[in-house]
N, C-alpha and C positions, 0 to 999 in steps of 0.2 A: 489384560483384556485379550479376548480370542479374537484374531482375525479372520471375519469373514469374508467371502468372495460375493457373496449377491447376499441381497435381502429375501428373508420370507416373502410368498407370493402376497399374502394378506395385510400385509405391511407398506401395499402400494397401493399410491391412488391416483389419478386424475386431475392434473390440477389447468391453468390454462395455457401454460408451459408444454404441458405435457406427463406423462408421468416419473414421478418425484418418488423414491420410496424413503421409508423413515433412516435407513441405513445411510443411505445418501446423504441427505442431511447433517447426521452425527458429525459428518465426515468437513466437520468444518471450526476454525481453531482462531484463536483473536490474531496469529502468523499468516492468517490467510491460506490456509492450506482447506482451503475449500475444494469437493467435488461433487459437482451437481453433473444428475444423469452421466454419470461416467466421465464427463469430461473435464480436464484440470481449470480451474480457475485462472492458474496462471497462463494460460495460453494466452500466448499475441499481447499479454502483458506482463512480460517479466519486467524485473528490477532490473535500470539500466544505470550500470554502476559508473559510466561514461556521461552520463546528465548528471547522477548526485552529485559526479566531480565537483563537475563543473559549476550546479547551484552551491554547492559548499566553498568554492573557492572566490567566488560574486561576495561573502561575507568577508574572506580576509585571504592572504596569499598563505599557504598551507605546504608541508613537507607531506611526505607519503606516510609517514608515522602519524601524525597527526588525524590526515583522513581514517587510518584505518582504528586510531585512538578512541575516534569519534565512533563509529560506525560500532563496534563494540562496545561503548556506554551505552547503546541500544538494541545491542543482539537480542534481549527477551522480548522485545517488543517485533522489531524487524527481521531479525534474524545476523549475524555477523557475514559477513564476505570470507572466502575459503584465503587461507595465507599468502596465497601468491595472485590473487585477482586485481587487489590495488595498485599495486607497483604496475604492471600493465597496462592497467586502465589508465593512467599519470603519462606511461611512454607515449601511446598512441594518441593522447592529445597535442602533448608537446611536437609530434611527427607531423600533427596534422595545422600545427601554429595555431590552436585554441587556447595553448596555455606558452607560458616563455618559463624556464625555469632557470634560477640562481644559485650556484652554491654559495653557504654559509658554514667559514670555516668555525670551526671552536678550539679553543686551544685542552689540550689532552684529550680529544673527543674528537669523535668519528664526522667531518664535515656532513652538514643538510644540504639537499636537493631541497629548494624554495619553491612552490609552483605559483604564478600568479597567472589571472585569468586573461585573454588579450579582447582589444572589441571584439574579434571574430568569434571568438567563443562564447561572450555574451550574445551573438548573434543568433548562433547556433541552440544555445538555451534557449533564448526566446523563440525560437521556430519549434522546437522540442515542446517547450509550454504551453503554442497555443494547438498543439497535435490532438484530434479529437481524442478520447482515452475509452478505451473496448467498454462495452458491457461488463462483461465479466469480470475486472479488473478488481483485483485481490485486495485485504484491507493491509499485505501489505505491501502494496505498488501506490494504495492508499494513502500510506501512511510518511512512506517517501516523499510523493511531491507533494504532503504537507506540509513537510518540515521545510519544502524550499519558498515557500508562501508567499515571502517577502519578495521574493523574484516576479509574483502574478500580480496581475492587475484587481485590482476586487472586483470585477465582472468574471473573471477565468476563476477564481477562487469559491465567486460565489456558486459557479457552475461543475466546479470539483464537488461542494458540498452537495448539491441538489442530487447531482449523479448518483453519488457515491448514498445519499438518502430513498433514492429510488428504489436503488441496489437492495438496501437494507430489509426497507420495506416489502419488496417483494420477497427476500428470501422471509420474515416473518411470516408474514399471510401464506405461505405455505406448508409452513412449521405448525401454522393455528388449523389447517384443513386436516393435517395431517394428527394433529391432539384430535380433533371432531373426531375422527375416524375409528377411533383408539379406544378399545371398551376395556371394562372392568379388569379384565385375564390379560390384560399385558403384563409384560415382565416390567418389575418395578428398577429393574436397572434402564431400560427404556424409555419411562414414564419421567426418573430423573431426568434422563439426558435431555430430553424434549422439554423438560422445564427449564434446564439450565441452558441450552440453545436461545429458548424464547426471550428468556433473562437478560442475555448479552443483547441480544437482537434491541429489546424496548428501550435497557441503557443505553445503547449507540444512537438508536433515533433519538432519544432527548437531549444526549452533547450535542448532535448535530443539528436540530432544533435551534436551541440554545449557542449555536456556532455561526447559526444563519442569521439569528439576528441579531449578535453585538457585529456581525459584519456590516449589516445596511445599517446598522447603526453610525458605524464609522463612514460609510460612501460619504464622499464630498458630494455640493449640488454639481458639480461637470460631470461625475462618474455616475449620478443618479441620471443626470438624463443621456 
């Protein structure tokens, strides 16, 4: 595919955002490598590999291999951490006494670094969890503090979901103004992309639909009121 730098003038429109051109758009991937109107998605919410530690280590106490084990059985979804990011992220907790770490000798085998979580850290997650989360926030910083879910209360959980369906939604109803706009003589590589955009878009709102309410389903009557 050829990279282009702008969109055709004809190919923008109006929307109540502002305007949106169809290039724009395209420029969005289930990684969250979103860019509307020129600006990154990820801004002011990047993956903060410093919280996943930490909600990953809330489930059991973890070596550095381990986390970065994990975080790569999910690279296609989230994307993987660059080779020397975890080990760092591990040090500056332990510096900061959010985690204690143990070695674990083995015999003919290279000793593990154990990390387990301390209160303080759990402290620190939960001030992290209840931090409002940008607008813009990518489906994959999205998809991060999903996976740490068990750490949220089901009111913060269910208000991840609502957001994050906002999100969606408005990036649809853009996408649909933007097919209105759209006549016969478009390029039919276009005309795909704008179908296959809309396609993820309607999918995502029905899991999350469908996510919103096996959750009140579960709310206990204390979390309901």
């Amino acid at each position: 595919m050829v990279k282009r730098d702008r969109a055709p003038a004809d190919l923008t429109i109006v929307v109540s955002s502002g305007k949106i051109s169809l290039y724009d758009l395209y420029r969005y991937d289930i990684a969250g490598n979103a860019m509307l109107c020129g600006e990154s998605a990820m801004s002011g919410s990047a993956i903060n590999l410093r919280y996943f530690s930490l909600g990953l280590l809330t489930q059991q106490p973890m070596s550095g291999y381990d986390v970065k084990r994990f975080l790569k059985s999910l690279s296609w979804l989230i994307g993987g951490p660059s080779s020397g990011s975890v080990y760092p992220a591990l040090r500056a907790l332990l510096q900061d006494d959010l985690v204690t770490m143990d070695v674990e000798l083995r015999q003919d085998r290279p000793p593990r670094k154990i990390y387990t979580i301390t209160d303080a850290g759990r402290h620190e997650l939960e001030q992290w969890i209840d931090r409002p989360v940008g607008p813009g926030t990518s489906m994959k910083a999205f998809m991060m503090r999903l996976m740490l879910a068990s750490n949220f209360s089901r009111a913060r959980l269910t208000a991840h979901l609502q957001q994050r369906r906002s999100q969606v939604a408005g990036h649809q109803l853009a996408l649909e103004q933007i097919g209105a706009a759209l006549d016969e003589s478009a390029d039919l590589g276009q005309r795909l992309a704008l179908d296959y955009a809309l396609s993820v878009a309607r999918a995502e709102l029905g899991w999350l639909d469908g996510a919103l309410d096996q959750v009140s389903q579960e709310l206990s009557p204390v979390e309901v009121e």
